[in-house]
Structure formats: C-alpha cells, structure tokens
DRENDREN-278038 format. One line per field, with one value per residue: residue number from 1; residue in three letters; x, y, z of N, C-alpha, C in turn. Coordinates in steps of 0.001 Angstrom, whole numbers. Layout:
<rs>
sevo <- c(NUM|...)
lumnu <- c(ALA|...)
npx <- c(X|...)
npy <- c(Y|...)
npz <- c(Z|...)
capx <- c(X|...)
capy <- c(Y|...)
capz <- c(Z|...)
cpx <- c(X|...)
cpy <- c(Y|...)
cpz <- c(Z|...)
</rs>
This chain:
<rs>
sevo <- c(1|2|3|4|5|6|7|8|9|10|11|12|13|14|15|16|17|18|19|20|21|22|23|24|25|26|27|28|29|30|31|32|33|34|35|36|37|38|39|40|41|42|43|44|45|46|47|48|49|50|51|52|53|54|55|56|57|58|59|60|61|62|63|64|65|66|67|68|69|70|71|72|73|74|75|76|77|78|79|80|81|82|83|84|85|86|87|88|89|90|91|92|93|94|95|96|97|98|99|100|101|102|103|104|105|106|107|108|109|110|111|112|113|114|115|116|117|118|119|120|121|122|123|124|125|126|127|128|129|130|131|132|133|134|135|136|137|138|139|140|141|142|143|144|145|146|147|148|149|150|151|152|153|154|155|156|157|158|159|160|161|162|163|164|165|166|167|168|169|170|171|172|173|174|175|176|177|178|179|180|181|182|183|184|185|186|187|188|189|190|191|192|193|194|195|196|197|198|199|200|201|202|203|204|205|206|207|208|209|210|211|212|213|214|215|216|217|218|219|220|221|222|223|224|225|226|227)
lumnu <- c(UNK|UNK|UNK|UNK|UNK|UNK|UNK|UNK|UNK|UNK|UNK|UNK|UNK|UNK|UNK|UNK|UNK|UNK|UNK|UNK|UNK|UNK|UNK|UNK|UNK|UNK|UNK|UNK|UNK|UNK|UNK|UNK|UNK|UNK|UNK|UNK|UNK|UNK|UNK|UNK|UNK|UNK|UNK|UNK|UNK|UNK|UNK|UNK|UNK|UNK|UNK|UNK|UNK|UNK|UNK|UNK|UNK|UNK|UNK|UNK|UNK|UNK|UNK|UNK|UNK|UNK|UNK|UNK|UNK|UNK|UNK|UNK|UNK|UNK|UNK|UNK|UNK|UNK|UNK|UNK|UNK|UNK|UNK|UNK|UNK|UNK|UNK|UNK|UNK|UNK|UNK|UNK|UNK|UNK|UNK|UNK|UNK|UNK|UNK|UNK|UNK|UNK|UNK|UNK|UNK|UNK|UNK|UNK|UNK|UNK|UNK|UNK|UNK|UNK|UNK|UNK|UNK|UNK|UNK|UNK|UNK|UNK|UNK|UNK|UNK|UNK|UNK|UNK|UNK|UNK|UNK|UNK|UNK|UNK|UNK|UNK|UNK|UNK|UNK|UNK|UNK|UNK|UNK|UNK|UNK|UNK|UNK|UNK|UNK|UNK|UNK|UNK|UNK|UNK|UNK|UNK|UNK|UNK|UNK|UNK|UNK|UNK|UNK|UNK|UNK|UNK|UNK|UNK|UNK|UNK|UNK|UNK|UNK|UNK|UNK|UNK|UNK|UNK|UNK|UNK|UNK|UNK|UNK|UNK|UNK|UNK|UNK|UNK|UNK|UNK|UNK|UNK|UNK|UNK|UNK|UNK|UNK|UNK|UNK|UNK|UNK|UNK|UNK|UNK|UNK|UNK|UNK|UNK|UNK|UNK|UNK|UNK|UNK|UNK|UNK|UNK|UNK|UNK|UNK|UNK|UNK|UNK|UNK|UNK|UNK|UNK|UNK)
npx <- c(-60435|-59359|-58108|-56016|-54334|-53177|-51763|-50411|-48493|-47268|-45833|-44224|-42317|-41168|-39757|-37943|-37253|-35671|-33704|-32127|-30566|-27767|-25087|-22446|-18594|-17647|-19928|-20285|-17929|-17946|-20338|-18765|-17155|-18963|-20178|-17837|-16884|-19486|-19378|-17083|-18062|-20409|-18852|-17341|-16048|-14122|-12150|-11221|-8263|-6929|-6577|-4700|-2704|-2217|-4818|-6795|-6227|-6921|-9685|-10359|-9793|-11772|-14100|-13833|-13781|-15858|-18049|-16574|-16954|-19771|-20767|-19624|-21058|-23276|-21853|-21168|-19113|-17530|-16430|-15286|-13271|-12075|-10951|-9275|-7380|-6958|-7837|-6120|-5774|-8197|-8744|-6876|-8108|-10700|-9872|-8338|-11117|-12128|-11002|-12467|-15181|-15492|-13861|-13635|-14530|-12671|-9635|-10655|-10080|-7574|-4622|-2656|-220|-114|-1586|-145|2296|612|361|3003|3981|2927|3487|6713|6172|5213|7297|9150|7529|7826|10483|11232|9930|11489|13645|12945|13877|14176|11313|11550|11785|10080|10794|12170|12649|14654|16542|20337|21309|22417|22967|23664|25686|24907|27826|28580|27901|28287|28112|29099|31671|30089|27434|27600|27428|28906|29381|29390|29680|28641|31565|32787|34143|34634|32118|31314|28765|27067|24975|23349|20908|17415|15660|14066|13604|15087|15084|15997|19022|20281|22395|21893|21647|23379|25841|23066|21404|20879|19444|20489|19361|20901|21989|25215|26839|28960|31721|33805|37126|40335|42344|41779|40550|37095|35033|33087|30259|28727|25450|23212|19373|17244|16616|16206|14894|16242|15170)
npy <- c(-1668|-1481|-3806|-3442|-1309|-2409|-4338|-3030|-1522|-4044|-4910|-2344|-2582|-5026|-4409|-2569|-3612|-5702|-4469|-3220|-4818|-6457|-8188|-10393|-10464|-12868|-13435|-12015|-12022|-14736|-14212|-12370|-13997|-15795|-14320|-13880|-16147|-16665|-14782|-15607|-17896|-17395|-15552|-16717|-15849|-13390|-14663|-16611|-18654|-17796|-14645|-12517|-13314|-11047|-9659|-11280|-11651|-8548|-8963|-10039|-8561|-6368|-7583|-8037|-5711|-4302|-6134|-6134|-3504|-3515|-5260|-4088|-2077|-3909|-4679|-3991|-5118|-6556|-4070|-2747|-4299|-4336|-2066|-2023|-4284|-3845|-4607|-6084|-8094|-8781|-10294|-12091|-13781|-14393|-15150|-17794|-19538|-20003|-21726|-24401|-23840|-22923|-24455|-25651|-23673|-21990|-23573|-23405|-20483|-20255|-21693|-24520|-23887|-21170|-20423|-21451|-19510|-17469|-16967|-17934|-14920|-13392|-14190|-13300|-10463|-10130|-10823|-8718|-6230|-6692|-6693|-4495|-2935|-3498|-2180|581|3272|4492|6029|9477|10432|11823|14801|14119|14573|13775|13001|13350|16942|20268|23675|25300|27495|27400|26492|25358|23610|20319|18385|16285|14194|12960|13173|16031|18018|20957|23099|25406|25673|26760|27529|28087|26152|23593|21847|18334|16964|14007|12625|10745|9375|9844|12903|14853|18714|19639|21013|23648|23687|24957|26970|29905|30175|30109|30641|30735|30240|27327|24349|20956|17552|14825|11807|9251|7390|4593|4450|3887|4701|5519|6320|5940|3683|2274|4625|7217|8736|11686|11701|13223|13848|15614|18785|21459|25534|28050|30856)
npz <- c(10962|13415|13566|11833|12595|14124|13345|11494|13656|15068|12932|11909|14345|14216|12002|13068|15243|14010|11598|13955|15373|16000|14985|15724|16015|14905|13571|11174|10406|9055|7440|5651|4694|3150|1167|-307|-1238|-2902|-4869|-6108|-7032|-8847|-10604|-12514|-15155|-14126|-12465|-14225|-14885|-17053|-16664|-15368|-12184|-10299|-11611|-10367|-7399|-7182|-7935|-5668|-3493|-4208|-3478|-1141|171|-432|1265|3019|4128|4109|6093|8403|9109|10367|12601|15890|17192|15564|13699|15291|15966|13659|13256|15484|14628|11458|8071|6473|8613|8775|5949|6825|8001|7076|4517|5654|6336|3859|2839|3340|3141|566|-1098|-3601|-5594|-4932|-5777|-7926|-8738|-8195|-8656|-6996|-6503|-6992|-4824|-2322|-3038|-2554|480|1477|419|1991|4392|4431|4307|6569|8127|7057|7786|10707|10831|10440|12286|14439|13847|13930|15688|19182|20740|21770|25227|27790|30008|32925|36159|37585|36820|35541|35483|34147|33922|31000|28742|25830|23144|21033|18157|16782|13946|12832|12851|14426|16662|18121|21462|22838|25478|27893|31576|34297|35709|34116|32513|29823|28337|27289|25444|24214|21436|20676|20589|20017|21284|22853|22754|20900|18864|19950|19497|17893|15509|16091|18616|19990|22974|24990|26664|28376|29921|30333|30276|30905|30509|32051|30076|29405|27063|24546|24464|22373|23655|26815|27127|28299|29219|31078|29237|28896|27837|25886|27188|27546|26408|27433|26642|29036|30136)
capx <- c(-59566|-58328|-56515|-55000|-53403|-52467|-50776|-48860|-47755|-46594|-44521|-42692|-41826|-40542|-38684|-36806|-36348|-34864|-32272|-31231|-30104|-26330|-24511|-21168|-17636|-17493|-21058|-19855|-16524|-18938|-21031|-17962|-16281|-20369|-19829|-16686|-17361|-20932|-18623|-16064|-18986|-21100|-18498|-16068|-15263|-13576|-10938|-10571|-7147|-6236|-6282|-3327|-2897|-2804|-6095|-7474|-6166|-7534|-11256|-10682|-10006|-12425|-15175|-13592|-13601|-17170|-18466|-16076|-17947|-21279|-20349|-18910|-22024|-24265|-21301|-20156|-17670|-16613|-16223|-14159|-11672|-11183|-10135|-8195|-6300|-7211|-8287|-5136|-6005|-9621|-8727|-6318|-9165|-11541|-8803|-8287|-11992|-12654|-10815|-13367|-16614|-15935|-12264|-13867|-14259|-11514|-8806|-11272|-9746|-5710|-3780|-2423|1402|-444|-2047|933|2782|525|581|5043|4517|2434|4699|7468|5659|5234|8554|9604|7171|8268|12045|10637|9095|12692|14923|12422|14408|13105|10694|12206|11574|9401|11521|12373|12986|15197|17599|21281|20923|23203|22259|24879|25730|25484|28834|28957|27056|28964|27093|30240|31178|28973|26926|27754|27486|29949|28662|30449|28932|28698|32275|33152|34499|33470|31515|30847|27452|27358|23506|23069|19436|16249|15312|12912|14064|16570|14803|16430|20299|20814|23737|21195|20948|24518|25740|22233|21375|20094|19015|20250|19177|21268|22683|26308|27340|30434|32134|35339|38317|41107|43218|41518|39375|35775|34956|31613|30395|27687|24773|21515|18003|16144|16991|14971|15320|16476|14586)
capy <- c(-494|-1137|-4938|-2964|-962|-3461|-5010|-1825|-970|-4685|-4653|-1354|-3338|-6071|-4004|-1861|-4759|-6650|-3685|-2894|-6304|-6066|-9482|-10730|-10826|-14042|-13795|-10703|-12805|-15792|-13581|-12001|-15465|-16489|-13136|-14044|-17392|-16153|-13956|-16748|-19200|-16661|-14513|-17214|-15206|-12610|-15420|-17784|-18763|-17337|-13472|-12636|-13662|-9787|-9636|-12423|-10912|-7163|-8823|-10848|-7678|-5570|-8022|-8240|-4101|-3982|-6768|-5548|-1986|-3746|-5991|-3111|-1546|-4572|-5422|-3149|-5500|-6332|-2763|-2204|-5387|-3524|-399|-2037|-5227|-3264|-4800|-7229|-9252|-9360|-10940|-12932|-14600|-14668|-16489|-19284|-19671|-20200|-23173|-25167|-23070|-23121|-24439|-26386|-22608|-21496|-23921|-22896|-19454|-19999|-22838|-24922|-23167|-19948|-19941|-21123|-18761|-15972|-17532|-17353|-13407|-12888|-13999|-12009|-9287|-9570|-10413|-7133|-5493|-6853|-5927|-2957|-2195|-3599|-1253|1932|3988|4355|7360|10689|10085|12966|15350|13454|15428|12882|12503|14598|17847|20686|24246|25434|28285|26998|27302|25036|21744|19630|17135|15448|12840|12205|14532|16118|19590|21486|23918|25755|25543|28225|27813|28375|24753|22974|20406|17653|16257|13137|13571|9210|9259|11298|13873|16397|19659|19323|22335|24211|23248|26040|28053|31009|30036|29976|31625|31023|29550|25909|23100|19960|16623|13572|10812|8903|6332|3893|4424|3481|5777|4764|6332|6356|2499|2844|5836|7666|10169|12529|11242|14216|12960|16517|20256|22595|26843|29093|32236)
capz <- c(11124|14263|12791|10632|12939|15089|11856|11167|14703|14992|11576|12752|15818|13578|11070|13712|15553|12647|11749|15400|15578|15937|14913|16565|14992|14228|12265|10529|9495|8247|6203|4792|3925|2232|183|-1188|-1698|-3651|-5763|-6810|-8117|-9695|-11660|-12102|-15902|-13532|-12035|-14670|-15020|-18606|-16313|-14374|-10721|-10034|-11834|-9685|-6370|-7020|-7667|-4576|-2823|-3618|-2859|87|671|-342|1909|5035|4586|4667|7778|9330|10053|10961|13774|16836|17633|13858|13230|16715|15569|11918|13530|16127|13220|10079|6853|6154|9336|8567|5061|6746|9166|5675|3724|6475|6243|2225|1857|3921|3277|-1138|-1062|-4987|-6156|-4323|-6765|-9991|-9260|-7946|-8522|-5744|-6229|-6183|-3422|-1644|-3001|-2032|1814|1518|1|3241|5509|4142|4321|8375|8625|6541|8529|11747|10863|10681|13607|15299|13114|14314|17307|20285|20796|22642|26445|28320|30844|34214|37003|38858|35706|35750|34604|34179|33637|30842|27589|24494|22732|19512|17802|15685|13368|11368|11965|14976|16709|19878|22007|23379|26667|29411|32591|35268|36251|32897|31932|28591|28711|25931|25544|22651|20965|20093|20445|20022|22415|23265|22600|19575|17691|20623|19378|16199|15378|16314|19848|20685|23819|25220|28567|28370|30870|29621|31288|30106|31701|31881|29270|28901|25474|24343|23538|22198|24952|27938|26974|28305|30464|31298|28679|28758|26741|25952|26827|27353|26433|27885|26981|29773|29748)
cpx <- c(-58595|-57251|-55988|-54070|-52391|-51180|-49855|-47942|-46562|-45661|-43669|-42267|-41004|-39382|-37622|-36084|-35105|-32886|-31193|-30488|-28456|-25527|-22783|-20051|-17523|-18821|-20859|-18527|-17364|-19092|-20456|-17341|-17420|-20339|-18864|-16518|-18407|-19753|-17470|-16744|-19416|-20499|-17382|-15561|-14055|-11909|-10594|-8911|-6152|-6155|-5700|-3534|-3050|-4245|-6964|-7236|-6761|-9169|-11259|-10855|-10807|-14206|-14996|-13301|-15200|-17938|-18076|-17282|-19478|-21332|-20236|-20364|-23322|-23100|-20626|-19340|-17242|-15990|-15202|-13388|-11567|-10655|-9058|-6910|-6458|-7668|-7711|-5818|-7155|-9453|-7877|-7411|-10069|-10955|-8661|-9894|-12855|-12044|-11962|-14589|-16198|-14429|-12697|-13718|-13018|-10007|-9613|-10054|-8363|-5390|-2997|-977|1149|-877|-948|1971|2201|819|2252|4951|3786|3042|6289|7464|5936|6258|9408|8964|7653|9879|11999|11233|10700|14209|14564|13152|13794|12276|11500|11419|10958|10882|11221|13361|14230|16692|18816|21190|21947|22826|23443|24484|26153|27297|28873|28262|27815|27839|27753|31791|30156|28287|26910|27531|28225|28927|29520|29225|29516|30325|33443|34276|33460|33093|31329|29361|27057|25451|23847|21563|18253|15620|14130|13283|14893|16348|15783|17821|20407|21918|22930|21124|22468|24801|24479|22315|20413|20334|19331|20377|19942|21685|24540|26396|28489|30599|33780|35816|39797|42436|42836|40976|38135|35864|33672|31659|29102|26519|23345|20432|17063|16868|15815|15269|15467|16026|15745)
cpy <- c(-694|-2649|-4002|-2322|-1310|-3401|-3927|-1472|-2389|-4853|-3503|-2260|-4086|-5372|-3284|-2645|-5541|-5805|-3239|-3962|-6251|-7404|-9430|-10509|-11408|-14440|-12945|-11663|-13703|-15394|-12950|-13413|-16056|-15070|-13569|-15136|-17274|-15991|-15368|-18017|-18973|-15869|-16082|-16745|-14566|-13640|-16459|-17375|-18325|-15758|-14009|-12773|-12221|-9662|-10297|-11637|-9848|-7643|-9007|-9736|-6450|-6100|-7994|-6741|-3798|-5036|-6333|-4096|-2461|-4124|-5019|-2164|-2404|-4749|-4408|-3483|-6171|-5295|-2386|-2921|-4728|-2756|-932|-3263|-4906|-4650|-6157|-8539|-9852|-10406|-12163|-14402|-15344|-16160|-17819|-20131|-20460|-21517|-24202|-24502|-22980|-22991|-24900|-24250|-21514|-22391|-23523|-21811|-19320|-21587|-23329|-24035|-21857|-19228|-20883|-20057|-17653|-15976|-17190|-15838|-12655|-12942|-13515|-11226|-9227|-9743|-9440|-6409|-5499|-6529|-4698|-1497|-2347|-2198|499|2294|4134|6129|8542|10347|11885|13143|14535|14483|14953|12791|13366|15579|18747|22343|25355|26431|27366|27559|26669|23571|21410|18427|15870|15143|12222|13437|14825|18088|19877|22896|24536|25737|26561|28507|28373|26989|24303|21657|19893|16688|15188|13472|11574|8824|10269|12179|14709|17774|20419|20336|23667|24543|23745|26630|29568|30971|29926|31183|31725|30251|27914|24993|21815|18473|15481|12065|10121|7487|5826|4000|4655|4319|4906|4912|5872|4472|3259|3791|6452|8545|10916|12257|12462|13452|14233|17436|21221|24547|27821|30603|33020)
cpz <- c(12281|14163|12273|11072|13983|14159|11879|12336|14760|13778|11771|13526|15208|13118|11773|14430|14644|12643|12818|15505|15544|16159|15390|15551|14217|12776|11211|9432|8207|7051|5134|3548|2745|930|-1100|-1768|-3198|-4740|-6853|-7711|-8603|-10563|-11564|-13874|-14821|-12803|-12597|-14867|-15622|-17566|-15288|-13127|-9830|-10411|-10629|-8344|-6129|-6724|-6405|-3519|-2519|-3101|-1722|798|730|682|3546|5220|5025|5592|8685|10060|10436|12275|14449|16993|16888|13631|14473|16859|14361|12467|14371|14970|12052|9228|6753|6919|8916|7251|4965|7337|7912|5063|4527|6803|4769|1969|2586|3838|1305|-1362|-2983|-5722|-6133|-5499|-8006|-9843|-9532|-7941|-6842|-5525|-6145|-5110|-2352|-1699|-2604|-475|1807|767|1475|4551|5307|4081|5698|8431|7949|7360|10296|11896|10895|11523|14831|14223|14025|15516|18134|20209|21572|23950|26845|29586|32234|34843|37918|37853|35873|34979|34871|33331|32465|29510|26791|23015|21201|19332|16271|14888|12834|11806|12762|15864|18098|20052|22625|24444|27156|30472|33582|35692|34790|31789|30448|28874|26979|25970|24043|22559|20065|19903|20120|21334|22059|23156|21932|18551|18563|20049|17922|16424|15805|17448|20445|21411|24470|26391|27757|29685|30144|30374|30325|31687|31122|31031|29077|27473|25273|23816|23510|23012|26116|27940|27264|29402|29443|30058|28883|27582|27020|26107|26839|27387|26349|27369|28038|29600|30265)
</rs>
C-alpha cells in the first residue's frame, strides 16, 4: 500500500513535471519544421504535382497554422516572437529550415522554378510592403509648448486647391496658416466654428511664390479650442 503510493505521488511529480516543461524558440521552430516535414511525406496525395501550386501552398499553410498553435503554447519565448514577427516570419524561419531537414520531400511537392518563384513573390511583397511603410505620413505630433503659437478668430478654411486657414489675430490682421501635414486638432476647423477663438501652434516654412521666390509661411502643427 504504501509502494503504491509512493508510485503514484512520484508519477504526478513526473507528469507535471513533464508538461511544465517550457521549450526554447529555436526547439519550438525545429518541431514546427519536423511537423511539416511529417506532413509532406505522409500525405504526399495532398501535394502531388497534378494540384495547383495554390493548392499546394494553402496545405502547406495550414499545417503550418496548426503546428504554430501547438508550439505556441509549449514555448514562452516562441509565443512572445509570434506576437512580436507574426506568422509570415515564423514560416519564413520554417521554410529556410525544410530544405535541409526533408529538402527530398520538399522537391516531391514544388518544383525547383516554383519554389524560386515563391522566394521572388516574397520579396516583392516586403518590398511592396516596405514602400509602404515609406509612402505612410508622418503621425500628428503631440502639443509643444515651446513651438509658435498665436491665439486667433477663426474666419474661413479653404480645401481647393490646397488647404489653408485664414484667422485674424487680436489686432485684427489676417493671417494665413497652409494645413501640409496632419495635426492634432483638425476636427476643430468646421464651417460651424467660424468666428471662434482658437490657439494655433505652427511653425515657419520656406515655400516658393512666384512673386516674392521663397519666403517663410505659416505651417499648422496643433489647434487647440478657446473656451
């Protein structure tokens, strides 16, 4: 009676041990790449050649969706590189892995011009994505206290052909304010709000006229409401 409960106390011990066990990135990657591998020698109906290279790609991917989910919770710090390089990367790390771990099953499924060609649709992709990310504007800048500001009545906002504000300022002068970037406060700037008091922080920009050449102009970076 009391082996026996030796036996059982030590086998909990084991089995919780066992599952607590929390494997590395890199073993997490492995086990993904031995997955996908598995999959490509044991179904190889699913990627023979005669189905389309889409066909062939989707299986590849969702072995490779169902294997990341399982990985994902044997590895803290598998699961905390997916969230921070998503999915893509992980299958990019996989893929550079399979040709040397079941590269023979790996041509059963894709031809040699296909799997270059999927490699040249992948890097056209980052560099579409990376043109991107350089096309995107810059974000709206938070209010700076140090920046020129000018505390003025809204009198009129043009949009067409480029988009600017027109003000008076306490002495009753108009002012022109050009509107080239994104700002903070731009819900402020309606035809409903004209005649209203505003704070508007910009700074000075060179821009060419065709009289004057370049000279300063008034560029918006924050509009604040005047109670």
């Amino acid at each position: 009676m009391k082996r026996n409960l030796v036996l059982s106390v030590l086998c909990f011990i084991v089995i919780n041990y066992s599952f607590s066990q929390d494997i590395s990135k890199a073993q997490a990657i492995d086990l993904i790449v031995a997955d996908v591998c598995k999959e490509l020698g044991e179904n190889k109906e699913l990627f023979s050649k005669s189905k389309t290279l889409q066909s062939r790609k989707v299986q590849v991917g969702l072995i490779l969706m169902k294997s990341v989910s399982k990985r994902k919770k044997e590895s803290k710090e598998f699961a905390a590189y997916l969230d921070d390089v998503g999915v893509k990367t992980v299958g990019e790390d996989v893929g550079m892995k399979l040709a040397f771990e079941c590269g023979d099953y790996l041509m059963e499924a894709f031809s040699t011009e296909e799997i270059v060609d999927l490699a040249e649709d992948d890097e056209i992709e980052k560099e579409d994505e990376t043109k991107k990310e350089e096309m995107l504007p810059p974000p709206p800048l938070p209010k700076d206290e140090s920046d020129l500001n000018m505390t003025v009545l809204l009198k009129k906002i043009e949009t067409d052909p480029v988009s600017f504000v027109l003000a008076k300022d306490i002495s009753g002068k108009t002012i022109t304010f050009l509107i080239v970037n994104q700002f903070l406060g731009k819900e402020h700037l309606v035809k409903k709000n004209t005649g209203k008091q505003f704070k508007i922080y910009y700074e000075n920009k060179k821009f060419y006229d065709i009289n004057d050449g370049y000279s300063n102009k008034k560029v918006v970076k924050f509009v604040e409401f005047v109670e």
